[in-house]
C-alpha positions as CSV (number, residue, x, y, z in Angstrom):
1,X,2.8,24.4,-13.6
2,X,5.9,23.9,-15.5
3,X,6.4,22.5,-18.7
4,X,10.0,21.2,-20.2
5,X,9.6,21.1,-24.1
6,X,11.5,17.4,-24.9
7,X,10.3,14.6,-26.7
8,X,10.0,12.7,-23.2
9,X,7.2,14.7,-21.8
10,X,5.4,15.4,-25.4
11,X,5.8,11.3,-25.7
12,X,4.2,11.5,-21.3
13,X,1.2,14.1,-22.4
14,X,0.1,12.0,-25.1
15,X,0.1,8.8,-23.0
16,X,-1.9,11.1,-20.2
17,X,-4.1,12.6,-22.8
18,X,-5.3,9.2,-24.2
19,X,-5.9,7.4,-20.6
20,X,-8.4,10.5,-19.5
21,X,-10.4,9.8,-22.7
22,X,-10.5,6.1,-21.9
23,X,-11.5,7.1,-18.0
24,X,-14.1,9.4,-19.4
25,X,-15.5,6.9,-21.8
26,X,-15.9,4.9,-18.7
27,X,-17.3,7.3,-16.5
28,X,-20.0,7.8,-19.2
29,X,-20.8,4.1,-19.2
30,X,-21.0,3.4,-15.3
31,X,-22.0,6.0,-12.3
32,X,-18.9,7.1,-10.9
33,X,-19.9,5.9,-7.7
34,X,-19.9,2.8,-8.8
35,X,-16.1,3.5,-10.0
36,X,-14.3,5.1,-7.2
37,X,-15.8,3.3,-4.0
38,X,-13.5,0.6,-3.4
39,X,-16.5,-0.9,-1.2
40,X,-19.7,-1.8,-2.5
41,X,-21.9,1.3,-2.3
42,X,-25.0,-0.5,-1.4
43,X,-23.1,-0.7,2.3
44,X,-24.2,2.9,2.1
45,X,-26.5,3.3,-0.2
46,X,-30.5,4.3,0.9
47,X,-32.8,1.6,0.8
48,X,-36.7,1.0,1.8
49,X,-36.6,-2.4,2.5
50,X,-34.7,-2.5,6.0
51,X,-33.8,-6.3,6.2
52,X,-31.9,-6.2,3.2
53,X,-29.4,-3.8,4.3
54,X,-26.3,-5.3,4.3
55,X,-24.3,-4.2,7.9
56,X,-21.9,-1.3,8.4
57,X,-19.0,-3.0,9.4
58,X,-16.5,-0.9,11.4
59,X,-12.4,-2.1,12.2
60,X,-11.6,-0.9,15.4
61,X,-8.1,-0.8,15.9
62,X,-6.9,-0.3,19.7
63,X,-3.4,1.4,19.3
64,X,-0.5,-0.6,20.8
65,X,-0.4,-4.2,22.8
66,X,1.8,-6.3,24.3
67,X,5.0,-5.3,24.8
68,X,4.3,-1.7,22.6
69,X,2.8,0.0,25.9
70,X,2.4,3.4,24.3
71,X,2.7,6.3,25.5
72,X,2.7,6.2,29.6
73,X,1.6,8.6,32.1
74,X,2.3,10.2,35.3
75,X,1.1,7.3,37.2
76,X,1.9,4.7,35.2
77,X,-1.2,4.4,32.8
78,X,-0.6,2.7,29.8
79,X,-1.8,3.7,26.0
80,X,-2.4,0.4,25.4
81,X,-5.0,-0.3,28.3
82,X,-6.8,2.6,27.6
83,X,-7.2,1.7,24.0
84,X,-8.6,-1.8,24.6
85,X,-11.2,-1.1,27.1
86,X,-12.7,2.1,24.5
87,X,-12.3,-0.3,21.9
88,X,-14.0,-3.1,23.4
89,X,-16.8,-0.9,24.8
90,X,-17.5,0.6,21.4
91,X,-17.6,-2.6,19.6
92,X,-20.6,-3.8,22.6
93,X,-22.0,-0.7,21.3
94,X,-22.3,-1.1,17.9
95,X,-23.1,-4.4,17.7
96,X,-26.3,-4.0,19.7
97,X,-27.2,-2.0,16.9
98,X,-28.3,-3.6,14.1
99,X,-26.8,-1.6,11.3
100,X,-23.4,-2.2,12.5
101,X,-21.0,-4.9,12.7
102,X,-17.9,-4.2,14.7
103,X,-14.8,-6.0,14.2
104,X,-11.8,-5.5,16.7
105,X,-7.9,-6.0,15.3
106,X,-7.4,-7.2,19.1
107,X,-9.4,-7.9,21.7
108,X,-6.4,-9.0,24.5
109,X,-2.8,-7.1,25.7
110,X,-1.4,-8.8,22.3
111,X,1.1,-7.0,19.8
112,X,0.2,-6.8,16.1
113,X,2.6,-5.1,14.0
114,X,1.4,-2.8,11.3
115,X,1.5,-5.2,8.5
116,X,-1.0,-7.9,10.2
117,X,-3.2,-4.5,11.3
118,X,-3.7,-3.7,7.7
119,X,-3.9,-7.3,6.3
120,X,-7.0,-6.6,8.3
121,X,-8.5,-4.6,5.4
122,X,-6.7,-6.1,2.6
123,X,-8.9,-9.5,2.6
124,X,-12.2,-8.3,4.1
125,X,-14.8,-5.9,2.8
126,X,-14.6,-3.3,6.2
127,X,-17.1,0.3,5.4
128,X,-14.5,2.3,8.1
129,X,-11.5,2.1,9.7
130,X,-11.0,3.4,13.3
131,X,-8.1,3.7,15.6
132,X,-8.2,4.9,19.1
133,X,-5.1,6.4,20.5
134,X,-4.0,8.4,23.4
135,X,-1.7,11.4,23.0
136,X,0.9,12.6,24.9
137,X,3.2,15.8,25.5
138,X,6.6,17.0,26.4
139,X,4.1,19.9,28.8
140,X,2.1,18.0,31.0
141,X,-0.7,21.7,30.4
142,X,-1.3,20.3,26.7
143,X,-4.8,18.4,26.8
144,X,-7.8,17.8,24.4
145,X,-8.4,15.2,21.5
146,X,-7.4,15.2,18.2
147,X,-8.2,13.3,15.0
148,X,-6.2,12.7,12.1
149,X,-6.4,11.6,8.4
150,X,-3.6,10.1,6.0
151,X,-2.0,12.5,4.0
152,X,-2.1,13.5,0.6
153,X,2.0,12.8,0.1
154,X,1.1,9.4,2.0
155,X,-2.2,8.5,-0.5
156,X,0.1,9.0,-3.2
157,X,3.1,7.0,-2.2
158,X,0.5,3.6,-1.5
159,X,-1.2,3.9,-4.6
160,X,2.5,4.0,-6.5
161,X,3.6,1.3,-4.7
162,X,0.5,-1.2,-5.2
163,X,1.1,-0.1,-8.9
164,X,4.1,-1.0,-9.3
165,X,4.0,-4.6,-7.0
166,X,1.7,-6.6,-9.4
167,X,2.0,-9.5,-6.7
168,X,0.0,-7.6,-3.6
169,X,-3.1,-8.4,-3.5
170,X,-5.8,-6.0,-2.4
171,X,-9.8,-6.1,-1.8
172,X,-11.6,-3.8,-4.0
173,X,-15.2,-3.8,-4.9
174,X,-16.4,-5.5,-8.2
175,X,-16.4,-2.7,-10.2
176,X,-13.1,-1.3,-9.5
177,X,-11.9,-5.1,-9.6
178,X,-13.3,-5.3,-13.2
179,X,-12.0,-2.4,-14.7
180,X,-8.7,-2.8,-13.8
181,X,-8.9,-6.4,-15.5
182,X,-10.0,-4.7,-18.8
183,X,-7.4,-2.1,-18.7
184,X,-4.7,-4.2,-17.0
185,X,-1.6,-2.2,-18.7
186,X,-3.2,1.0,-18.4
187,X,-1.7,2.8,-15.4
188,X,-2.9,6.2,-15.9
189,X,-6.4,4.6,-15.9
190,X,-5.9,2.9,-12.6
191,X,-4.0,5.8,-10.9
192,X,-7.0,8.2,-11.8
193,X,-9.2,5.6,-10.0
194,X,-7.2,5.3,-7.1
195,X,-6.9,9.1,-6.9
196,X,-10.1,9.8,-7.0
197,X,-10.9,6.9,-4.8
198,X,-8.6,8.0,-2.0
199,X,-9.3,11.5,-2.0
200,X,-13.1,10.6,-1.9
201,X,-11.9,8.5,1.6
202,X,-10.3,11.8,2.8
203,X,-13.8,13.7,2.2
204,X,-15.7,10.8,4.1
205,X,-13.0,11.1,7.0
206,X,-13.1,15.3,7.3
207,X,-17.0,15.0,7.3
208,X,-17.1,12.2,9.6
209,X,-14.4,14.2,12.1
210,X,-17.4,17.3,11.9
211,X,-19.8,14.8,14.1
212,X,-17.0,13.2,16.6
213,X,-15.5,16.9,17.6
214,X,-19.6,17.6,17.7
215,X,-19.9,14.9,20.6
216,X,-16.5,15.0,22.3
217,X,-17.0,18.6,22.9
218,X,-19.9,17.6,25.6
219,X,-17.4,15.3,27.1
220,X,-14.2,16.7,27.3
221,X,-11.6,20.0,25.2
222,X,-11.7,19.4,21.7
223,X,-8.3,20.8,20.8
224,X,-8.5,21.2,17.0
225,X,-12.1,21.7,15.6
226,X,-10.6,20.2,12.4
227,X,-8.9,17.3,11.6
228,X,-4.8,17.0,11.2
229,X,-3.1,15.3,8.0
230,X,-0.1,13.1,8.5
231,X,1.7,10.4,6.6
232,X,0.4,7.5,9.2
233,X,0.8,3.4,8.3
234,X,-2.2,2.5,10.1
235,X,-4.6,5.0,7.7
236,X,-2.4,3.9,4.5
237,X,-4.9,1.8,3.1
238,X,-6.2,2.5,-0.2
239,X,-9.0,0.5,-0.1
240,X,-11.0,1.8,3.1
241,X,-12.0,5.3,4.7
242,X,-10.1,5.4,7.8
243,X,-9.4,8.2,11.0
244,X,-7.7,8.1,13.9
245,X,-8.8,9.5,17.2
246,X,-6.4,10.8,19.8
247,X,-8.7,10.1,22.9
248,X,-7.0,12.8,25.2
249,X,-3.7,13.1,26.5
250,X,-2.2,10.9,29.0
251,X,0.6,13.1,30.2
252,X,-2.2,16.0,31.4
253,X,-2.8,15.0,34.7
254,X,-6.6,15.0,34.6
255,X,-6.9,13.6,31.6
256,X,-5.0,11.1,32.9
257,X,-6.8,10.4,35.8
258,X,-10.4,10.6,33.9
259,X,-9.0,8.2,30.9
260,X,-8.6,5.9,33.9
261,X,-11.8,5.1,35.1
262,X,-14.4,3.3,33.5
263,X,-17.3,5.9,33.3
264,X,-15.1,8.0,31.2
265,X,-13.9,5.0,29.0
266,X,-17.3,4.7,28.7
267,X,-18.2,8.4,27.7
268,X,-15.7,8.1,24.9
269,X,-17.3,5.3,23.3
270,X,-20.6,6.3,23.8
271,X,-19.4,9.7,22.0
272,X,-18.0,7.8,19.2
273,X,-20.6,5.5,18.8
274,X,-23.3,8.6,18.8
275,X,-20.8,10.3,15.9
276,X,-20.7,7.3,13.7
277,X,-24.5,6.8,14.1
278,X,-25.3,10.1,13.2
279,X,-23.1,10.3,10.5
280,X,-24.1,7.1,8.6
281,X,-28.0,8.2,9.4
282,X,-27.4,11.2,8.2
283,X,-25.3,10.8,4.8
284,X,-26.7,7.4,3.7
285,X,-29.8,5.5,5.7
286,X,-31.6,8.8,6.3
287,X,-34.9,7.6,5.4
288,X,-34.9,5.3,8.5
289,X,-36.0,7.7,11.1
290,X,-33.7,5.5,13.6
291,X,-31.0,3.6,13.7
292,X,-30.9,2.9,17.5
């Protein structure tokens, strides 16, 4: 790294140097757990008496609507159709379990622009953030599924820009809530948090991938065993863990065909739904021996 000798940046260390002792003063008073979730960890958190875990709650966010088709096949399949029947098949899924609550962004062939998608998390404690897509290709060869996760040029840019607008107002958990009360012109302090926050959302989304490429293998070509970064407005949240799953490509001819009928639909979401209750058995409820 690079350092220009002026008053400025001497005057910028200092600042920097002062808020790291005030984050590690808090880090020794509180878990850091209990710092950098932005959701309350006991959605997570192991627990022996069963009926007092509170749900999982999952947003499911079918790509596209109304008169936002998508991306459009050979014959004339639709992104958006696709999306809405996984979508509505996984949420039947996990809300026969009794772990998970599933909430859909829409449940009908309606357009919601980005902005109403994310007000979705802004107001509402949600554990994970899913969107289903279909992806699509110049060469009708290219096939497989795909997942993706926001960027760290994208984290970086949302956490500026809720900084700096003092008027939006975001859900975060109690803790994170009432440290940024007690330290409300300390900006270093709350950047650190974010940061850490985010990047922690990044690590829950890479491990999370491990278990969908796990099940979508059985079904169908898995064509990056690792997840993708981009700078995408629908994972821009900085207040949720959130992926996005490329379903299969709707300009391959056979995918096209097999993401029309309803016993593949089905496959999908049964694959997801297997991933995502494995994972949170798994990482956080793993002294229940099932979660079925």
């Amino acid at each position: 790294m690079i350092f220009y000798c002026s008053f400025k940046w001497i005057i910028l260390a200092f600042l920097l140097i002062i808020s790291q002792i005030k984050f590690k003063k808090n880090i020794e008073k509180k878990n850091i757990n209990q710092i950098i979730f932005a959701k309350e960890i006991n959605h997570y958190q192991k627990k022996k008496n069963v009926n007092k875990q509170k749900k999982i709650v999952i947003l499911i966010d079918p790509g596209h609507g109304g008169q936002d088709p998508g991306s459009i096949g050979h014959k004339g399949l639709k992104e958006k159709e696709i999306t809405l029947k996984i979508a509505i098949k996984l949420k039947e899924l996990l809300d026969s379990n009794k772990f998970f609550q599933a909430v859909l962004t829409r449940n009908n062939d309606s357009y919601l622009s980005l902005k109403k998608r994310k007000n979705f998390l802004k107001n509402r404690e949600v554990s994970l953030l899913l969107s289903i897509h279909v992806d699509s290709a110049q060469q009708s060869y290219v096939s497989g599924t795909s997942i993706w996760i926001v960027s760290n040029n994208r984290i970086h840019r949302e956490i500026n820009s809720f900084i700096n607008n003092k008027e939006e107002n975001i859900y975060f958990s109690k803790n994170i809530e009432n440290t940024f009360k007690s330290n409300q012109n300390d900006i270093y302090l709350k950047k650190t948090i974010l940061d850490l926050q985010c990047h922690c959302f990044q690590s829950i989304g890479t491990d999370l991938s491990k278990y969908i490429f796990q099940e979508f293998k059985k079904i169908v070509k898995v064509k990056k065993i690792q997840p993708n970064y981009a700078s995408l407005g629908i994972l821009s949240s900085i207040n949720t863990p959130s992926i996005l799953i490329e379903t299969g490509f709707i300009t391959n001819f056979e995918e096209e065909r097999k993401l029309k009928t309803i016993s593949y639909q089905k496959k999908v979401a049964n694959a997801i739904y297997i991933s995502l209750k494995n994972y949170f058995q798994n990482k956080y409820i793993s002294n229940f021996k099932n979660i079925d």
